[in-house]
C-alpha positions in Angstrom: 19.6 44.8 -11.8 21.6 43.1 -9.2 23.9 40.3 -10.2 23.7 37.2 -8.2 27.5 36.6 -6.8 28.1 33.6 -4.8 31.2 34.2 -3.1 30.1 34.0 0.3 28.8 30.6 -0.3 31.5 29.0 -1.9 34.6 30.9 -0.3 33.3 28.5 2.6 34.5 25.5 1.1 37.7 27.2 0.3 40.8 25.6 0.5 44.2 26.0 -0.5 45.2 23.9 -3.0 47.2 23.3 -6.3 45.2 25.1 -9.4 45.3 21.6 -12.3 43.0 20.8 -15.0 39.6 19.0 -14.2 39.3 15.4 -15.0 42.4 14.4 -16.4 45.0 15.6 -14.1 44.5 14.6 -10.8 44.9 18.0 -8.4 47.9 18.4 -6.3 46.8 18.7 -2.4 48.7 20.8 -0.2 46.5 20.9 3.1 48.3 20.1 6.4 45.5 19.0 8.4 43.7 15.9 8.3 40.4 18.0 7.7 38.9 21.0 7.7 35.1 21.9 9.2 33.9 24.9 7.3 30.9 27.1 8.8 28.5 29.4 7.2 25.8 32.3 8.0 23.4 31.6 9.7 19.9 33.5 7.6 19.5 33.1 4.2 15.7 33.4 2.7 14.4 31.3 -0.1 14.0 34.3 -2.1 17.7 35.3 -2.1 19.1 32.0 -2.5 17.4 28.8 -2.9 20.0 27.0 -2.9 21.8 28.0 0.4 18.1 28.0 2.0 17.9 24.5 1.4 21.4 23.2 2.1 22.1 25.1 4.7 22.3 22.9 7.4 24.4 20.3 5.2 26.6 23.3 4.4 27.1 24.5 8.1 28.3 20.9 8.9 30.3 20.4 5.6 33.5 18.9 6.4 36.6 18.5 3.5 38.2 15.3 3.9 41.9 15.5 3.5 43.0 15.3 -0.2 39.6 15.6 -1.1 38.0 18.5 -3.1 34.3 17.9 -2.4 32.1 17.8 0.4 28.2 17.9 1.5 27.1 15.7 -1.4 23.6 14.7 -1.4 24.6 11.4 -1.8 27.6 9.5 -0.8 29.0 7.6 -3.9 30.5 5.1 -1.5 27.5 3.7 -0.7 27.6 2.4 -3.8 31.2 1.0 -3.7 30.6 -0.6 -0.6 28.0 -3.2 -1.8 29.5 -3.7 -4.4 32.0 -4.9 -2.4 30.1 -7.1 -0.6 28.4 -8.8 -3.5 32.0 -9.4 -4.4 32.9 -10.7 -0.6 30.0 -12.9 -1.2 31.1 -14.5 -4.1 34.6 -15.4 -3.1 33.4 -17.1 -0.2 30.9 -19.1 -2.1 31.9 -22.6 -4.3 30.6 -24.7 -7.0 30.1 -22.0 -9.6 29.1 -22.6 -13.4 32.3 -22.3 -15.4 32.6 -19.3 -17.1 29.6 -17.7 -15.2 30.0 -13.7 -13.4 30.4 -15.5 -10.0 33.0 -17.8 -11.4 35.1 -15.0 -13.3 34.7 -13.1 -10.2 36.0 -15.2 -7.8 39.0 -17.1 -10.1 39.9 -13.0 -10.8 40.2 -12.5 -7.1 42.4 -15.8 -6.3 44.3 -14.6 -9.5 45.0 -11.4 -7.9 46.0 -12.1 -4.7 48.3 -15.0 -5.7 50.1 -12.2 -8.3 53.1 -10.6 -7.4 53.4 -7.5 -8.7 56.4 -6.1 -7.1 58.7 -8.7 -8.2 57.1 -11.0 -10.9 59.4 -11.2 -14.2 57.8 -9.4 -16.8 55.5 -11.9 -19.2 57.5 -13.4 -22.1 55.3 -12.7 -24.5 55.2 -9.1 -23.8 58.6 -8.7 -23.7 59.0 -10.6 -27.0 56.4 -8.0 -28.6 58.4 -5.1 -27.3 61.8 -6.5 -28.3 59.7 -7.3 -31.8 58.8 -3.4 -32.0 62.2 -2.4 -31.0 63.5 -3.8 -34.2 61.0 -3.5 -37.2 62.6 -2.0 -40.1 59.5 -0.7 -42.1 55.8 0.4 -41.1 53.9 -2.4 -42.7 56.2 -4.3 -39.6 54.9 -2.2 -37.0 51.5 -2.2 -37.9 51.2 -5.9 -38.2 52.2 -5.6 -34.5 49.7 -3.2 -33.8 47.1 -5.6 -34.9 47.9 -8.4 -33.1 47.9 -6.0 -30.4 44.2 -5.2 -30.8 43.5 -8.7 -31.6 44.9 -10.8 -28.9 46.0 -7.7 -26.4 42.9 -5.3 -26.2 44.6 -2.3 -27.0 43.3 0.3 -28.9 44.8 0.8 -32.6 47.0 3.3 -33.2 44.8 4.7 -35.6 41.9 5.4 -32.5 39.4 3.5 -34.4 36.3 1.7 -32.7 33.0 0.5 -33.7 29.9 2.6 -32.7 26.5 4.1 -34.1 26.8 5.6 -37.4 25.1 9.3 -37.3 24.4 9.0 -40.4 22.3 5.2 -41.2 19.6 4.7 -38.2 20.6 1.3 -36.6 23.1 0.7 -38.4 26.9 0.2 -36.8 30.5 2.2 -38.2 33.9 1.8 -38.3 34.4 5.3 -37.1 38.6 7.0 -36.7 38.6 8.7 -33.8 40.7 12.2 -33.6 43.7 11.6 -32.1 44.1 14.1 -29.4 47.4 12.9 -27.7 50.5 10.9 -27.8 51.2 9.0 -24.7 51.2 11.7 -21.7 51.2 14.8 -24.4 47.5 15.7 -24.5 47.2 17.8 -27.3 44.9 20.6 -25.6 47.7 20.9 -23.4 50.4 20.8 -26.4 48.3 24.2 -27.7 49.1 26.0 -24.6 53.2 25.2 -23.9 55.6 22.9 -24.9 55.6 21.4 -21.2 53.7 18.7 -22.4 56.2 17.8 -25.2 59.0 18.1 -23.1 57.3 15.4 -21.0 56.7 13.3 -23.9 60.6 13.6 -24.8 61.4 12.5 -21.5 59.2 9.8 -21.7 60.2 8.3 -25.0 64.0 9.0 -23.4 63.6 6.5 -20.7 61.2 3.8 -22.5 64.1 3.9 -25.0 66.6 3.3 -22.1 64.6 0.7 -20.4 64.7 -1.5 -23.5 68.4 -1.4 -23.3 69.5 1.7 -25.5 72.2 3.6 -24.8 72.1 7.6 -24.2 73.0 8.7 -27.6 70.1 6.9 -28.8 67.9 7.2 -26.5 67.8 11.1 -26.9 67.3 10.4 -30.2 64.1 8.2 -29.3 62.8 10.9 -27.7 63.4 13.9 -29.9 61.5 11.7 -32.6 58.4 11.1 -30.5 58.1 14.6 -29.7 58.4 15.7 -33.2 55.7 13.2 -34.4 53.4 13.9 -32.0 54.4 18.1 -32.7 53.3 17.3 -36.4 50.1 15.0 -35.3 49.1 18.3 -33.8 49.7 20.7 -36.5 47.5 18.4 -38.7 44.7 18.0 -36.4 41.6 20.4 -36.8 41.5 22.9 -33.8 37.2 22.7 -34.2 36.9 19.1 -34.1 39.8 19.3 -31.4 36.7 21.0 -29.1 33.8 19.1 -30.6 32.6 16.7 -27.9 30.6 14.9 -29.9 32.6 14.3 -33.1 30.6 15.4 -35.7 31.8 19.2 -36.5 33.5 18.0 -39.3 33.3 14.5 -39.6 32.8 13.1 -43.7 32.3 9.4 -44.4 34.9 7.8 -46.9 34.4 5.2 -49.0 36.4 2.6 -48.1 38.5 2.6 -50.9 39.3 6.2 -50.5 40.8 5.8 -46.7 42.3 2.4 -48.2 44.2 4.6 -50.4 45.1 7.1 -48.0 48.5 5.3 -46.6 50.6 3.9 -48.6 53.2 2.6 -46.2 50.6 -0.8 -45.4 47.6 -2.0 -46.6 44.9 -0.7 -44.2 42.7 -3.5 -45.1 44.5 -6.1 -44.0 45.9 -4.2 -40.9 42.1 -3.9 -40.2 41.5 -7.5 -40.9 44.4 -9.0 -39.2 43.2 -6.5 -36.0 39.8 -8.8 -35.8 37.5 -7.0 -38.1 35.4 -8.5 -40.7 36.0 -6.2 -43.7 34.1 -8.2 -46.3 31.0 -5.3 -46.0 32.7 -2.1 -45.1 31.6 0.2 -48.0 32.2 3.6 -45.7 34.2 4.3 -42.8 33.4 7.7 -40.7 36.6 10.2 -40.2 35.5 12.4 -37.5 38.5 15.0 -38.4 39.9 14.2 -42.2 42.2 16.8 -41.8 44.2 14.6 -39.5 43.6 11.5 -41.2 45.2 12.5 -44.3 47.6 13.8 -42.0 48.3 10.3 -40.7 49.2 9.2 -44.4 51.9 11.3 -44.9 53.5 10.7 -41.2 53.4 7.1 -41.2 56.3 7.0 -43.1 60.2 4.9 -42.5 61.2 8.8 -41.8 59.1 8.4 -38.7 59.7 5.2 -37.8 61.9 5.9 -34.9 59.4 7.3 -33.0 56.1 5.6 -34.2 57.9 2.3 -32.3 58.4 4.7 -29.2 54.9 5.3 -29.1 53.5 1.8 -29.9 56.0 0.9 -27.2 54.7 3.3 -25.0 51.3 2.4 -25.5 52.0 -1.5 -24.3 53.5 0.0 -21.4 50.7 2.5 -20.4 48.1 -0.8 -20.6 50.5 -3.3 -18.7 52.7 -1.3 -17.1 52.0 -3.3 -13.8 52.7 -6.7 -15.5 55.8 -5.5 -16.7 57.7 -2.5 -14.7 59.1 -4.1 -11.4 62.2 -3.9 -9.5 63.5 -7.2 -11.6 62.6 -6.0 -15.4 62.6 -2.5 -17.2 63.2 -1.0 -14.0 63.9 2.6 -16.0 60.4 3.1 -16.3 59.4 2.1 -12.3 58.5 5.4 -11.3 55.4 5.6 -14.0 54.0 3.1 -11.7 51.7 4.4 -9.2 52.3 2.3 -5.7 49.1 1.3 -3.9 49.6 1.5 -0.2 46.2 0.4 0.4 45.9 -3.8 1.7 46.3 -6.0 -1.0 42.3 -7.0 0.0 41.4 -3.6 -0.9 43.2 -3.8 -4.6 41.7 -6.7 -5.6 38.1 -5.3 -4.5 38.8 -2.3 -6.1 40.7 -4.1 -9.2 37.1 -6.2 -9.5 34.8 -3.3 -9.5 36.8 -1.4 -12.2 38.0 -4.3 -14.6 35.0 -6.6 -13.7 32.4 -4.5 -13.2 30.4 -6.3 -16.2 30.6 -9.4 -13.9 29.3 -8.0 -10.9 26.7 -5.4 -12.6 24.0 -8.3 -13.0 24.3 -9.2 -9.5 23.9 -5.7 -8.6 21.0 -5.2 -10.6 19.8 -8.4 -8.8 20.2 -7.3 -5.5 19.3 -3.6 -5.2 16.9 -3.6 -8.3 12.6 -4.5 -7.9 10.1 -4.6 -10.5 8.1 -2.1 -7.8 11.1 0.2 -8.5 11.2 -0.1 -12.5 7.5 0.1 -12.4 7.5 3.2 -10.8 10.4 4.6 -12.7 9.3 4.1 -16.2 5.3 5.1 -15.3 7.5 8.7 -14.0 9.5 8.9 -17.6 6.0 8.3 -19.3 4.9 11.4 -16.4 7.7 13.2 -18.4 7.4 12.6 -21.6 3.6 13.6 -21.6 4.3 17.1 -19.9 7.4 17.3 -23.0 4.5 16.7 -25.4 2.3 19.4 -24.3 5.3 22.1 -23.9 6.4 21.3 -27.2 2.8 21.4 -28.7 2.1 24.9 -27.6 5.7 26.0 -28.5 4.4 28.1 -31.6 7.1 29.9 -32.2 8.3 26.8 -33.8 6.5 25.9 -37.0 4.0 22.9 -37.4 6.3 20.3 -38.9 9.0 20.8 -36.9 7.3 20.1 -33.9 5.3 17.4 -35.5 9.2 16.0 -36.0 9.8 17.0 -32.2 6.9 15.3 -31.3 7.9 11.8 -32.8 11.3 12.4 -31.6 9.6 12.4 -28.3 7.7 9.2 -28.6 10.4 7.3 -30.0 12.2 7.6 -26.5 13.3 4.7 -24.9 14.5 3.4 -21.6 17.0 1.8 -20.6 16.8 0.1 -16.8 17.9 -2.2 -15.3 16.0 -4.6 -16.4 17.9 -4.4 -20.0 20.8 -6.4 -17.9 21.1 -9.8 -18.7 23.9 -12.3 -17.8 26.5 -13.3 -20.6 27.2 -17.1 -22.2 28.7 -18.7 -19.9 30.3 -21.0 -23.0 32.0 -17.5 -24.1 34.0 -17.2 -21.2 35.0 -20.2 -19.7 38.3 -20.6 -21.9 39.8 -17.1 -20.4 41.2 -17.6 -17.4 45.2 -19.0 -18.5 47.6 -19.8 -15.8 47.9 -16.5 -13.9 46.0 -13.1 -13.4 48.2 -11.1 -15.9 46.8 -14.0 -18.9 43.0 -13.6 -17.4 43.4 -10.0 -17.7 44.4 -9.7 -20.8 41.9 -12.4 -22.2 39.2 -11.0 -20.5 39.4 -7.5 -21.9 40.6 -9.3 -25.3 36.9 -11.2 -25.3 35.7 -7.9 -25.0 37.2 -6.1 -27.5 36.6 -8.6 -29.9 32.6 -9.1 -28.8 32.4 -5.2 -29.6 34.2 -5.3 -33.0 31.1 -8.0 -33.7 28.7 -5.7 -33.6 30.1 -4.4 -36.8 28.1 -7.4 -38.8 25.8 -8.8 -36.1 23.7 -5.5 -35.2 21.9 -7.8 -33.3 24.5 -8.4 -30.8 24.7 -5.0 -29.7 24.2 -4.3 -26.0 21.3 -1.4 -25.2 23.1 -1.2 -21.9 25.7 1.3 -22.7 26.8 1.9 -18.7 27.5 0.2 -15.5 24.3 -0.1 -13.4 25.9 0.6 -10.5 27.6 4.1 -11.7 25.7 6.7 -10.6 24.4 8.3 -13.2 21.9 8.8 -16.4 22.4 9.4 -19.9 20.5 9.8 -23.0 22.6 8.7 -26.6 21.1 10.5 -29.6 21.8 8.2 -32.4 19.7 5.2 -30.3 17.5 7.9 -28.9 17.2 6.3 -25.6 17.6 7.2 -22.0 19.8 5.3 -19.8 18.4 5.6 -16.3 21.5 3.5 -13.5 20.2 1.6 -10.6 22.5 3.2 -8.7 21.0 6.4 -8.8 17.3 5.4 -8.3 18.8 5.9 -4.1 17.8 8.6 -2.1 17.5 11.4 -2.6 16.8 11.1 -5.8 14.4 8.3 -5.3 12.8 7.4 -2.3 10.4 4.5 -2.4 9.1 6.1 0.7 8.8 9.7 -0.1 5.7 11.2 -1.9 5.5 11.3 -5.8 6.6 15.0 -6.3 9.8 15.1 -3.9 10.8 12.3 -6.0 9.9 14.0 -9.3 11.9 16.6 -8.1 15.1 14.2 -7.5 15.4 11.5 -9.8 12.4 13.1 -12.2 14.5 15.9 -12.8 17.4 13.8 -14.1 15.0 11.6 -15.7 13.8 15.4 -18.0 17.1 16.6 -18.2 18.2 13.4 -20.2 15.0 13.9 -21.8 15.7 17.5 -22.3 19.0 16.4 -24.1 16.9 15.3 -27.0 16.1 19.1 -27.8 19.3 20.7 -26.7 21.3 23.1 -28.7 23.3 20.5 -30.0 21.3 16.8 -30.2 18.2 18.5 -31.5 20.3 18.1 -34.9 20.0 14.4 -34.8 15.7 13.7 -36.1 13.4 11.7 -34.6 15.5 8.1 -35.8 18.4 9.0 -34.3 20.2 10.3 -37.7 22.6 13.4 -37.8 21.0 15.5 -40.0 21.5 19.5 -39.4 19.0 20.0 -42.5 15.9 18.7 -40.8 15.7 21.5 -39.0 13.9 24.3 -41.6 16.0 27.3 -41.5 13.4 30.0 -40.1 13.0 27.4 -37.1 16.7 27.2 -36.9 17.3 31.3 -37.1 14.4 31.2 -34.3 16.4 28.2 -31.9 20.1 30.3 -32.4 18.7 33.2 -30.9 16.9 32.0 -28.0 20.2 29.9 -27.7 22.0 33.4 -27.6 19.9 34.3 -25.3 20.0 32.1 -23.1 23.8 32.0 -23.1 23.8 35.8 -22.2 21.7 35.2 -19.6 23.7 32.7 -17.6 26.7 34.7 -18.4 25.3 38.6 -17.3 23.3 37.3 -14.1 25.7 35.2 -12.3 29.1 35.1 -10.8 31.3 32.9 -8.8 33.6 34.8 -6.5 32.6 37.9 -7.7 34.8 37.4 -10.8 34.4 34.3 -12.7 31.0 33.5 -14.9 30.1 30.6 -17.2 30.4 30.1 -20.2 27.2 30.6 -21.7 28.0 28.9 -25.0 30.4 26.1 -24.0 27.3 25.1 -20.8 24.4 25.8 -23.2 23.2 22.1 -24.3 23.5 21.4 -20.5 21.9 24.8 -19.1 19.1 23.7 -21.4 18.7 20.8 -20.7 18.5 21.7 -17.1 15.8 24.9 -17.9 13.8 22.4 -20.1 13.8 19.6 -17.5 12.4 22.1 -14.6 9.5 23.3 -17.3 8.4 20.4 -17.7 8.4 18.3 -14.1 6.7 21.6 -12.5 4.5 21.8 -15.4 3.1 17.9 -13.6 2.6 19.9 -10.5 -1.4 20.2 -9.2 -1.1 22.8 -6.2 1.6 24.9 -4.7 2.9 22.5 -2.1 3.1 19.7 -5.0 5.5 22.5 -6.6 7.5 23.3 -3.0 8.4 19.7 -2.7 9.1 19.5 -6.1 11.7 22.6 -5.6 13.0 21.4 -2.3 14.4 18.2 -3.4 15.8 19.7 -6.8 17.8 22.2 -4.7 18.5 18.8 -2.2 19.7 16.5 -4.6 22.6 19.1 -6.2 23.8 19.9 -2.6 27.9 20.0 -2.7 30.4 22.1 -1.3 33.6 22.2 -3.8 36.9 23.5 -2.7 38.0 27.3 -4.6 40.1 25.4 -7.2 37.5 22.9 -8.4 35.1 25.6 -8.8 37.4 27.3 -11.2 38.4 24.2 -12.9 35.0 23.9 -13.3 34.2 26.6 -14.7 36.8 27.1 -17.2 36.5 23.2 -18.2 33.3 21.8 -18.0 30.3 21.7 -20.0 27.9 21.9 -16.5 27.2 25.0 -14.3 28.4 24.6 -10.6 25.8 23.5 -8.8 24.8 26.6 -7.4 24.1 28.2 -10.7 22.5 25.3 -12.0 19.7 25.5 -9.1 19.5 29.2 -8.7 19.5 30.5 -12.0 17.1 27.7 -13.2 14.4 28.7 -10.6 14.9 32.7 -11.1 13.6 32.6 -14.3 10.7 29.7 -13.8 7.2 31.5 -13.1 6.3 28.7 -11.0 8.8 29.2 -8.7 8.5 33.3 -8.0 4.7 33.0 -8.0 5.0 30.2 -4.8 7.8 32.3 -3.1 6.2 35.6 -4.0 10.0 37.1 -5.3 9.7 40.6 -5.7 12.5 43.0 -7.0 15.4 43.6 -4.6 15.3 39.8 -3.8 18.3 38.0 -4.6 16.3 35.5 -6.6 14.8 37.9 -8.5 15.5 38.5 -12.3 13.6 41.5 -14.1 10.5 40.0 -16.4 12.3 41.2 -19.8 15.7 39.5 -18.8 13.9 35.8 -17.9 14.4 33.0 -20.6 12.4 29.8 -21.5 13.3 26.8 -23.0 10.1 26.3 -24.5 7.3 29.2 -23.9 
């Protein structure tokens, strides 16, 4: 058996660039040139790779953008931004808005902005009072009565990471959940595992914050050896499993609430909790996703600590309004954490709206690009989908009866989330936010919000469905609400096409559509049954023993049959829920397909719509980071193993597409 290696494909979209961590450190760029046009070979069949046979002529032309690590994408995300942009245009040049209405925030926010001077304002009193406030507490129960009015009136997140969301554990029902705490300030603690670089960082940092609020050196070492060393013993009490869990749950526990009441007893919790905005009148259970750490937190939140507990809560003010407060005129020190925007002050603001705002302008977005002709045909294509689930999962015998039965109503609870779920806000909510300048409607704004969400604590009803912008591109499905969220902004070609034929589309946005779907079933939400509760035990253990070996598997065979460069393959567990998803989703969309050329449309636009050329680096930041195949994986090794696929291409061994019968997996058959 040949093993598929895609070097040639991807060492054309090499460049030479800083190796960083994907996501949360922005890579280093080294190139010289302003950009770089890559070429390619010329032949490729379908049978050797899809992929490449299919983006070819996108690849040949593919063209790297200076400081840039992608290219070729199938669709240009700055479409997008750019009306956006106008809608926000639009709105600034219009009058006479309601008060407190998404026009009238918009526009005030832009005025706000532009008339703000960054560079040289004074930093806000009442900022600088809080700071000076931290600076001097002499006990804990002082600091965290600080970090409540913090959350309360600042929108900042509590020190103890805690947020209201679904509990796992009571369908419909909303939690007080602690989040892990998985860094202090710039010391991420998956980085903390591997070297002590990121603690040095941390040191410096808690150095200068302590020298910008006036401390001499002596001191101000001291400040930063006693951040590092909490944040060193944070880490040593935090669970290395739930450290990797993405969704929290490994070894979460609920508490009663007296038992995490009792678990500091340096403040009260409950009135930190309630002084932070809460309504703690009904909390019987709070949900710890890593207890380890939590109990951990009782014994560090001590006056032994306090030193650098006010570094960090200092810190933390800075991180969030670093811009308000770090110019050439005030805490100067810390200047250089700012990053400097070369970019028009007309392109900040526009860009300032769409990421602080974007609740405001999503309705109008929605309003503009969205038709009931589009929704129409978008949720008649999920219904498509979940019908062709239904019959894969009802001939999957080698599942017993009443676990697909459960599967089945799993399935039919599914709902969708468009973008006609959007609605515009109370104007009455927000017409008392805007304050004298754009640092007080900031801060109000994202205050309002904060508080709205710590509502939905005691008023279920209040809860939004819409859990993302409508104008990010992108779909998700949430396993405690067991919905799918399907964004406006990616019902654009090619994904959808209003103009195209019902199977290229199926084989675009459907595909997403199934794979979200798919996510219901996957390795690791297939735990949660069919009202959205975690509950491992649902599963009967034969059926279970039956699901972890296909899962093995499955994660051999992405692992044995594929390579990037020659050298690097996936991991099979880590991408498993994804690569499921993905196998799943293409099972079922084909399985809507009546003739071969329903099926070659179906494959061409799949194979379209994941087009994009990634530099060397990225592609091994990808690999060793995230949960998703490249994109060259996720087509080709998908279609090598779907009978559809090699019956309309007639692959034959010695074709690069071609995988030996007894090697091929299936999600569901």
């Amino acid at each position: 058996m040949r093993k598929r290696d895609f070097l040639s494909l991807l060492l054309v979209g090499s460049l030479t660039i800083a190796s960083s961590r994907c996501v949360k450190v922005e890579s280093i760029k080294t190139v010289p040139q302003a950009e770089t046009t890559v070429t390619a070979p010329s032949e490729v069949r379908p049978q050797d790779d899809y992929y490449y046979y299919i983006n070819q002529d996108s690849v040949e032309g593919a063209t790297f953008q200076y400081g840039t690590s992608t290219a070729a994408n199938a669709f240009d995300e700055l479409i997008i931004q750019n009306q956006v942009k106008d809608i926000i245009r639009e709105v600034v040049r219009g009058s006479d808005y309601e008060e407190g209405s998404e026009e009238d925030i918009i526009k005030k926010a832009y005025q706000a902005y532009m008339d703000y001077h960054f560079d040289s304002s004074s930093a806000p009193q009442d900022l600088v009072d809080l700071l000076n406030r931290i600076d001097s507490v002499s006990s804990v129960e002082e600091l965290m009565e600080i970090d409540a009015i913090l959350v309360r009136d600042y929108a900042l997140d509590g020190i103890l990471n805690f947020f209201v969301t679904n509990d796992e554990h009571r369908a419909g029902k909303e939690i007080l959940k602690f989040h892990q705490i998985q860094s202090v300030l710039v010391a991420e603690f998956t980085e903390v595992r591997e070297s002590d670089a990121a603690l040095t960082d941390l040191k410096q940092g808690g150095l200068l914050i302590s020298r910008a609020m006036g401390h001499e050196a002596e001191a101000a070492e001291a400040s930063g050896n006693a951040i590092a060393y909490l944040a060193l013993d944070i880490y040593e009490g935090t669970d290395p499993v739930a450290l990797d869990d993405p969704f929290g749950h490994a070894v979460s526990e609920d508490w009663t609430a007296e038992k995490a009441y009792a678990n500091f007893s340096s403040f009260d919790l409950e009135k930190y909790l309630s002084a932070s905005g809460l309504d703690t009148s009904s909390i019987e259970f709070f949900n710890i996703t890593d207890p380890r750490q939590f109990e951990k937190l009782g014994s560090l939140f001590t006056e032994e600590n306090l030193l650098g507990l006010k570094i960090w809560e200092m810190g933390r003010i800075f991180t969030k309004y670093r811009r308000f407060l770090v110019s050439e005129s005030s805490y100067e020190e810390l200047i250089g954490f700012v990053q400097l925007d070369y970019v028009p002050k007309e392109e900040q603001v526009l860009k300032e709206i769409m990421e602080v705002f974007y609740e405001e302008t999503d309705p109008l977005y929605v309003e503009r690009y969205y038709t009931d002709e589009t929704d129409t045909a978008l949720i008649s294509m999920c219904d498509d989908i979940k019908g062709g689930y239904a019959k894969l999962i009802s001939e999957a015998t080698w599942l017993s009866e009443p676990t697909r039965d459960e599967l089945l109503r799993k399935l039919d609870n599914i709902t969708y989330v468009t973008g006609k779920d959007v609605k515009r806000h109370n104007n009455a909510d927000f017409k008392d936010i805007f304050g004298g300048n754009y640092y007080e409607l900031y801060r109000n704004y994202l205050t309002l919000l904060k508080q709205k969400s710590f509502r939905n604590l005691t008023e279920p009803s209040a809860e939004d469905p819409v859990s993302m912008p409508m104008q990010m591109f992108n779909a998700q499905y949430a396993p405690c609400r067991n919905h799918i969220t399907i964004t406006v902004a990616v019902t654009n070609a090619p994904f959808f096409d209003s103009n195209a034929d019902y199977f290229t589309n199926l084989g675009g946005l459907g595909f997403i559509i199934a794979h979200e779907m798919g996510h219901a079933f996957d390795s690791d939400c297939i735990l949660y049954d069919s009202n959205g509760v975690y509950d491992p035990s649902w599963v009967p253990q034969e059926d279970m023993e039956a699901l972890v070996k296909r899962n093995e598997e499955a994660a051999s065979y992405f692992e044995k049959n594929f390579t990037i460069f020659g050298l690097y393959h996936v991991d099979g567990k880590a991408t498993l829920g994804e690569n499921y998803a993905d196998l799943g989703a293409m099972e079922c969309i084909s399985s809507l397909a009546r003739s071969d050329e329903d099926l070659e449309r179906l494959f061409r636009n799949f194979a379209k719509c994941w087009c994009c050329m990634k530099t060397d680096t990225a592609i091994i930041d990808q690999i060793a980071y995230d949960v998703h195949s490249p994109e060259v994986i996720r087509v080709n090794a998908i279609l090598s193993t779907l009978p559809a696929f090699i019956e309309v291409y007639d692959v034959q061994e010695g074709d690069g597409m071609y995988i030996p019968p007894k090697n091929r997996i299936s999600r569901w058959h």
